[in-house]
C-alpha positions in Angstrom: 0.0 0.0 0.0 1.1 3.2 -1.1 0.1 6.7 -0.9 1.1 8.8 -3.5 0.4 12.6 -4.0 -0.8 12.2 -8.0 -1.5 9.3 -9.2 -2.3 9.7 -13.1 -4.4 6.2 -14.7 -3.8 6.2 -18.2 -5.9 4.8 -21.6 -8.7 2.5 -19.6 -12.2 2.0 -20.6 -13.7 4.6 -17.8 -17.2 4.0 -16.6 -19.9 5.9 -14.2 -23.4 5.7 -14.2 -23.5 8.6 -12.0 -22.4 10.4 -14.8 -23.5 8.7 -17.9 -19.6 8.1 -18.5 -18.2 5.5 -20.9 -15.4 5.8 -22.9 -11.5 5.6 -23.1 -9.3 8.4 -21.5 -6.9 8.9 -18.8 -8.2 9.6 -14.8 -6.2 11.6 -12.1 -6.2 11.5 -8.6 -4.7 13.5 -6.4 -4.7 14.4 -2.7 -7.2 11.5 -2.4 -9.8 13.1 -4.8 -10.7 12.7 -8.4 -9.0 15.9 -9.7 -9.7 14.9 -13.4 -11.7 12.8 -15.8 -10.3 13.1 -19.5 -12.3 10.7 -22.3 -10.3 10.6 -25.4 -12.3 8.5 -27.5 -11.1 5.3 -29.0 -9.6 2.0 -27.4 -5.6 2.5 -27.7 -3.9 -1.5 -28.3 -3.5 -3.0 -25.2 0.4 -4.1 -24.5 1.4 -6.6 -22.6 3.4 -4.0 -19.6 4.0 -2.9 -16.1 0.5 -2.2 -14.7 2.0 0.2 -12.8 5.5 2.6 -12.3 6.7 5.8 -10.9 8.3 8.6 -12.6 11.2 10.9 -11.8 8.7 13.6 -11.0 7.1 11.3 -8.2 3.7 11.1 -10.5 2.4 7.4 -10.5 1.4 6.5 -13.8 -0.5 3.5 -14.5 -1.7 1.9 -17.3 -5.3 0.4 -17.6 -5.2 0.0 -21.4 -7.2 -3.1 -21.7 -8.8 -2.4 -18.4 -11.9 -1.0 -16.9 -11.4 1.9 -14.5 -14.7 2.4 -12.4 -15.7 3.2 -8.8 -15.2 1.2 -6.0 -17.5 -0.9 -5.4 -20.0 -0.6 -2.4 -21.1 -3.4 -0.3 -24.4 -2.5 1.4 -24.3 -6.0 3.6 -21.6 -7.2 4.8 -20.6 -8.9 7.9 -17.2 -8.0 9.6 -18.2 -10.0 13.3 -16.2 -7.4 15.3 -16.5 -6.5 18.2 -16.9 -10.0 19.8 -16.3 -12.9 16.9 -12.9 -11.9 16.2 -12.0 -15.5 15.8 -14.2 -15.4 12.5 -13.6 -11.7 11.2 -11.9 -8.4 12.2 -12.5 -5.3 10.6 -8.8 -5.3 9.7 -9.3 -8.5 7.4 -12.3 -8.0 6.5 -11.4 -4.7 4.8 -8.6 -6.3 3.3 -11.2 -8.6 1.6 -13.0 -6.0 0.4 -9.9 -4.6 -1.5 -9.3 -7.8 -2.7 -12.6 -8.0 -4.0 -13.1 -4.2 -5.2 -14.7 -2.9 -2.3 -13.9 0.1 -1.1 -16.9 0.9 1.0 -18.1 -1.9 3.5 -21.3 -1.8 5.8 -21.2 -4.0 8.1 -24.4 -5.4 9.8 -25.0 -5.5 13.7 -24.9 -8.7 14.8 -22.0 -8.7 16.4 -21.4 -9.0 20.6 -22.0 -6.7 21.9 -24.9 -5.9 19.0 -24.3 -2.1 17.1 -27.2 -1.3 19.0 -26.1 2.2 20.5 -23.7 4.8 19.7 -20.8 3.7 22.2 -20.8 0.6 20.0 -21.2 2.8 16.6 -18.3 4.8 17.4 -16.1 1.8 18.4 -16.2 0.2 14.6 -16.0 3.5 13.0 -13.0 4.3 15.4 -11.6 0.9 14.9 -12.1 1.4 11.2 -10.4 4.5 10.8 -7.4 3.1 12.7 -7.1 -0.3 11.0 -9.2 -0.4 8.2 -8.0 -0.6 4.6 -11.5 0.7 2.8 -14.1 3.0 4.1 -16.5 1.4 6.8 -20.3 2.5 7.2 -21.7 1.1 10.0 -25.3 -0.6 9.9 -27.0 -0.2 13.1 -29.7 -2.8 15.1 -33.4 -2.1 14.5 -34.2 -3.1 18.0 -31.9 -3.8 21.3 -30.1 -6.6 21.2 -32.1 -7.4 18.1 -35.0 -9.1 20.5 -37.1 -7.6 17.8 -39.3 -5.6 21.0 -37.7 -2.0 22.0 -36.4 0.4 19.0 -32.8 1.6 19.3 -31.7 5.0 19.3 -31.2 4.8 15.9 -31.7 8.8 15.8 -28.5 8.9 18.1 -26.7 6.6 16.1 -26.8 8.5 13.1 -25.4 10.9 14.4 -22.5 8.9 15.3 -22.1 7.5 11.5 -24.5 4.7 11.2 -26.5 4.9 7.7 -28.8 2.4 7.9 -30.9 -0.1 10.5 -31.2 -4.1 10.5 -31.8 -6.7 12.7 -29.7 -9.1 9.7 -30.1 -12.1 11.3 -33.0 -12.1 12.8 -36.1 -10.9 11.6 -38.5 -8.0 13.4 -41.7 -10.2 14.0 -43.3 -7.7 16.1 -45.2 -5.9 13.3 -46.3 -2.9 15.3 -42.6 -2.3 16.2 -41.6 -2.7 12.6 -44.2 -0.1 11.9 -42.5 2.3 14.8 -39.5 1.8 12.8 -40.5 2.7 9.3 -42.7 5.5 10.8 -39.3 7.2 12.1 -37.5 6.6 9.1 -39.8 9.1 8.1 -38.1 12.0 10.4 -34.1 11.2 9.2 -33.0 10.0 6.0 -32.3 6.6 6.4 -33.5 2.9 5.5 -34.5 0.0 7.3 -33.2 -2.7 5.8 -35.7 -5.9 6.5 -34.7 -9.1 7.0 -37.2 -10.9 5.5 -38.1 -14.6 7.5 -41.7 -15.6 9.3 -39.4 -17.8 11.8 -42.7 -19.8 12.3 -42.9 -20.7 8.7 -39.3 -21.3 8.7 -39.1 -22.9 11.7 -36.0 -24.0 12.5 -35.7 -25.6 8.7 -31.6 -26.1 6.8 -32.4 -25.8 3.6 -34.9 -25.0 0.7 -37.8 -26.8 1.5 -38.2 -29.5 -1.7 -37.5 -32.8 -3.0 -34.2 -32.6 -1.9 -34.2 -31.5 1.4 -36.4 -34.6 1.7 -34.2 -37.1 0.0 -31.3 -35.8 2.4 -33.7 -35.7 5.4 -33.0 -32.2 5.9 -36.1 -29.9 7.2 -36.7 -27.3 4.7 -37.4 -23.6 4.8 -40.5 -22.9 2.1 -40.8 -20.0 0.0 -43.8 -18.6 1.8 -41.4 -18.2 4.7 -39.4 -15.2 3.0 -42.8 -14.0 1.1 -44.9 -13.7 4.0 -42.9 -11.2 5.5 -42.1 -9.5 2.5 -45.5 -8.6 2.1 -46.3 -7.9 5.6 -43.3 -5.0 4.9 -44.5 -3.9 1.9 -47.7 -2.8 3.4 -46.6 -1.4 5.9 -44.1 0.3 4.0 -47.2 1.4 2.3 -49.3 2.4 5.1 -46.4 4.6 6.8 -44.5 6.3 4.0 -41.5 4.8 5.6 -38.0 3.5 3.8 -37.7 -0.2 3.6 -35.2 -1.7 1.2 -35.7 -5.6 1.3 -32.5 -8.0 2.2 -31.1 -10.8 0.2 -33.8 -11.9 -1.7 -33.9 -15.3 -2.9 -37.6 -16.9 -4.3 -39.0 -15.8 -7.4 -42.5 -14.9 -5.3 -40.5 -12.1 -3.6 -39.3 -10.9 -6.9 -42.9 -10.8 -8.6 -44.2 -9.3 -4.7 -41.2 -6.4 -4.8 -42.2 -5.4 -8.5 -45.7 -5.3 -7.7 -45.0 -3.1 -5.0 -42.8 -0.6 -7.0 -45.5 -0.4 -9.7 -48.2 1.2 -6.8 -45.1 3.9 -5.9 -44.2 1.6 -2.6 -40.8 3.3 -1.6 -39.0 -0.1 -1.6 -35.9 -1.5 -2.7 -34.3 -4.6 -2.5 -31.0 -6.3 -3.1 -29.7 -10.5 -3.9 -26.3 -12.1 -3.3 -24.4 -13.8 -6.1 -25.1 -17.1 -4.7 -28.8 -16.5 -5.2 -28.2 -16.3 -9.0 -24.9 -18.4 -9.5 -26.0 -21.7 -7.5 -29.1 -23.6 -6.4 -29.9 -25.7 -4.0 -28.0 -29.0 -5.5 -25.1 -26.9 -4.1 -26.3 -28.8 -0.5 -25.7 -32.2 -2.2 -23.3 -34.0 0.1 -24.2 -32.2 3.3 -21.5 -29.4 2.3 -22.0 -26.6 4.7 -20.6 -24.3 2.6 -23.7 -24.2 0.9 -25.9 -23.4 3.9 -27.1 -19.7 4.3 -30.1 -18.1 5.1 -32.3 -17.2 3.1 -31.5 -21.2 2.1 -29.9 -21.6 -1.4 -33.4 -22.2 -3.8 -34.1 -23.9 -6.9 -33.4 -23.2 -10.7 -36.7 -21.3 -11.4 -35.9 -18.7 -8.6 -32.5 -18.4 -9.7 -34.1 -17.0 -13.3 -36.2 -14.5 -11.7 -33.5 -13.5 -9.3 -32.0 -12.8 -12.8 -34.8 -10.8 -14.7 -35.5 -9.3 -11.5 -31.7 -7.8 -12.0 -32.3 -7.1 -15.2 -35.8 -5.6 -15.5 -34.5 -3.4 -12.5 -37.1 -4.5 -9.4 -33.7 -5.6 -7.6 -31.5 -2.3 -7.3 -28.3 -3.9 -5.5 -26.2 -6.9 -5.6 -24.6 -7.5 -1.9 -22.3 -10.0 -1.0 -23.8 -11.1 2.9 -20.1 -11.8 3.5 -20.7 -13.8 6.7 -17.1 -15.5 7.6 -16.7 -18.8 9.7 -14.6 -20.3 11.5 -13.6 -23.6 9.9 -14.6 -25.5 13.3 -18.3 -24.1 12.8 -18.5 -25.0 9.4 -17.3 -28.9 9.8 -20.3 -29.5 12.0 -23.0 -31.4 11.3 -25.5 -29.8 8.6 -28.5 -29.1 11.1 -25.6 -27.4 13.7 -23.4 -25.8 11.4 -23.9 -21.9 10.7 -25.2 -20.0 7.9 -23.1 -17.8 5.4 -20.7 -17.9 2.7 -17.7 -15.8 2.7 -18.0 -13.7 -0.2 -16.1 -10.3 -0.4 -13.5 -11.9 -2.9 -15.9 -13.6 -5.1 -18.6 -11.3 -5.8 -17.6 -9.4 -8.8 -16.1 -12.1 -10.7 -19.7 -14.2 -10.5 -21.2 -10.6 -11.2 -19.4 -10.1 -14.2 -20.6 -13.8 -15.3 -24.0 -11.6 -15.5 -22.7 -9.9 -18.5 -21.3 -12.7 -19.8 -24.7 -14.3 -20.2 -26.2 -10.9 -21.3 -28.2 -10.3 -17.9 -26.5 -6.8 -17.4 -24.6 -4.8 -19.3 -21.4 -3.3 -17.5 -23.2 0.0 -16.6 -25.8 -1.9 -15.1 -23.8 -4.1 -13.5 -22.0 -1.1 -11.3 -25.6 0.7 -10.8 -25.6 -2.2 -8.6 -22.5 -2.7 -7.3 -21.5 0.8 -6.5 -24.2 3.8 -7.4 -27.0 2.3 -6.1 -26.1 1.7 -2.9 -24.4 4.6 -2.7 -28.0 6.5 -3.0 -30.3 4.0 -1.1 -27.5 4.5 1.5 -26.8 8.3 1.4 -23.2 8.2 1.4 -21.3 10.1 -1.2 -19.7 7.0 -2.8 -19.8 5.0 -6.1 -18.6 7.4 -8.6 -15.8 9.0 -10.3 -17.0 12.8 -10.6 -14.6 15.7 -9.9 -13.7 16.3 -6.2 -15.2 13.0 -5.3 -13.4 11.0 -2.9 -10.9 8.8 -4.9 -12.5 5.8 -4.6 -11.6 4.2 -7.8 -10.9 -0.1 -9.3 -9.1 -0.9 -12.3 -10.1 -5.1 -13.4 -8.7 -7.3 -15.8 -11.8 -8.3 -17.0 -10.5 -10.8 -18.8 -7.7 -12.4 -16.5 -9.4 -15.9 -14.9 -8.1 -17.2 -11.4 -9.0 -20.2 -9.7 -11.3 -19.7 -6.6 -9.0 -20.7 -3.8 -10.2 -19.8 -0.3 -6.9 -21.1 1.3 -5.4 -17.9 -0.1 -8.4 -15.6 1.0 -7.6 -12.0 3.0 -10.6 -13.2 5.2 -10.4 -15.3 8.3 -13.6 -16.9 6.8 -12.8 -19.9 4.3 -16.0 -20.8 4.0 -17.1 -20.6 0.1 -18.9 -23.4 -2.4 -17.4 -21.7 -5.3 -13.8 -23.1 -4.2 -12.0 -24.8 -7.8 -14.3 -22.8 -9.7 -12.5 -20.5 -12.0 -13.7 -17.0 -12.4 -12.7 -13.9 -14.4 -12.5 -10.7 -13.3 -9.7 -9.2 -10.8 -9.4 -6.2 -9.6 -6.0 -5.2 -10.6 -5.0 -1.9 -8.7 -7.7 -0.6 -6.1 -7.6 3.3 -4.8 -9.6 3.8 -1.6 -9.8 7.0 -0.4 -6.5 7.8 -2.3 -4.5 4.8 -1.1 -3.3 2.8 -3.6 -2.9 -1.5 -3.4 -1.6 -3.2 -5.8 -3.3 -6.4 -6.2 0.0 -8.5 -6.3 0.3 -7.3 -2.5 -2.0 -9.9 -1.6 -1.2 -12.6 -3.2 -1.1 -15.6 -0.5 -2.6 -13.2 2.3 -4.7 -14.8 5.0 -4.5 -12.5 7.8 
């Protein structure tokens, strides 16, 4: 890591939604802003180079040619399990993940021990952040204390402190009259509740998609209607109060067709998937691997198609990772004991990019998702490249393919389905906040 006073990108394929920008030219940063923006026109030849080297005047140059220069990337869900799980995830390596993935914002949820439920908490992971982090950390705060799901937080003080957004991720708020409190005073501040979407009677207790083969394996399932149910108790309310509800991880093609209903009526709703949810199904749970367990469960191929058009038509703004981090004890229990979660950070844009690929999203799209949109839901001034913004700022090989090897992960959490799959798409030099990592510094890192 490096911080150099101008760094100058040269001849990369530049792209920001937020500005309807596309095309080849040169980017500058400098004193950790975006001092210029420069499109030139047409693709120069890429050569086969230094990414990367400094000149006698102390300018970094690097050369994207070839490349894709584009905003960091902005993970709106995110687990980071400190303070308290430190043995599964510290905000130190879980930030590294996140620049080894193309993250350069993180918000991490509030399950953690004690829960974010309260400033003094709030201030500790920013604090901690600022001192050990390697991207920008936004801090998601607890709906309720201790996330009992009975007693709002103070999520008025806590905003004030830096969170951006409330969740009980984890658990969901089956108290619908609080859940109404909480949309209702969304209403006085500016931001969202972000709903965790489970009836935990329907669900009850289940491993797995509920189907033929959670019954072949013996496995109790988790049906559909267990997501649905409370998807559209939130709608309505989100209807009744005027509140902001954006919809968490969302997995089942009902929730999908119940989400674009509700944006069609002028519900202010928005929701967001994991690339699990559209890259594997349920057959992933074959062989009892708990790498494949994570709630919502992994579902079957006809959700994962209207996860997909979902994406595409636009009813699902954001692509997420849920990077929930294990340790490998947890994860080599039995099925029925073992936690939920995959560890995603340095996975998620290469099985993203797969969505071009197969003609799902175009690029643009594809970081609407990734970085701008979240960015909005979210409030935070992130996800583009516009003059004066903070340099924030990715540069991927889009074409370079690496073997998914969680052995060599930044995270403490191993815990991924897609390990021996090979992938393309690294992020070759990421800039966060106008520090720059070279990608090849991380090569082998575990933490």
């Amino acid at each position: 890591m490096m911080m150099d006073k101008r760094t100058h990108i040269r001849n990369g394929r530049i792209i920001d939604p937020a500005q309807g920008m596309d095309g080849y030219g040169d980017l500058i940063v400098e004193d950790g802003l975006i001092a210029e923006v420069c499109i030139k026109g047409a693709e120069t030849p890429r050569k086969k180079q230094s990414a990367s080297a400094a000149n006698p005047g102390g300018e970094r140059i690097i050369d994207a040619r070839g490349m894709l220069v584009i905003p960091g990337l902005v993970d709106m869900h995110t687990h980071l399990r400190e303070p308290g799980f430190e043995y599964k995830e510290t905000i130190k390596t879980g930030t590294m993940a996140g620049i080894r993935g193309g993250f350069t914002s993180l918000c991490p949820m509030p399950n953690t021990n004690p829960v974010n439920d309260n400033p003094t908490v709030a201030a500790f992971v920013i604090k901690k952040a600022m001192a050990e982090g390697y991207c920008s950390v936004f801090p998601i705060g607890a709906i309720t204390k201790g996330q009992h799901g009975q007693e709002l937080a103070e999520m008025g003080l806590m905003q004030e402190i830096g969170c951006v957004a409330y969740s009980d991720d984890g658990r969901p708020v089956m108290n619908a009259l609080v859940m109404r409190r909480a949309l209702e005073y969304t209403k006085a501040f500016t931001f969202p509740l972000i709903a965790h979407c489970e009836d935990l009677s329907l669900s009850d207790d289940g491993v797995m998609n509920e189907g033929h083969i959670s019954t072949h394996l013996g496995l109790k399932g988790v049906p559909a209607a267990a997501e649905e149910v409370m998807i559209s108790r939130d709608i309505m309310l989100a209807k009744v109060t005027g509140g902001k509800l954006h919809i968490a991880h969302v997995s089942t093609r009902g929730s999908v067709e119940l989400i674009r209903r509700a944006k069609s009526e002028g519900i202010s709703i928005t929701a967001e998937t994991c690339p699990h949810y559209f890259s594997i199904t349920e057959r992933a749970v074959l062989g009892f691997d708990t790498n494949a367990k994570v709630n919502p469960p992994l579902r079957t191929d006809d959700d994962v198609a209207a996860i997909k058009e979902g994406l595409k038509d636009g009813t699902i703004d954001v692509i997420a990772t849920d990077h929930a981090p294990h340790h490998a004890d947890e994860k080599i229990l039995e099925f029925d004991r073992a936690p939920s979660g995959i560890s995603g950070l340095e996975t998620a844009l290469a099985l993203s990019l797969t969505l071009v690929t197969e003609g799902v999203l175009t690029i643009n799209q594809l970081l609407e998702k990734m970085a701008l949109n979240p960015s909005r839901i979210l409030g935070i001034e992130r996800g583009t490249l516009k003059t004066a913004a903070v340099a924030d700022v990715v540069i991927i090989d889009v074409e370079k393919e690496f073997i998914v090897n969680p052995d060599t992960f930044a995270s403490k959490g191993k815990n991924t389905p897609f390990r021996g799959w090979t992938l393309k798409g690294v992020p070759s030099v990421v800039i966060s906040k106008g520090r720059i990592y070279d990608n090849v510094e991380w090569k082998g890192a575990n933490g």
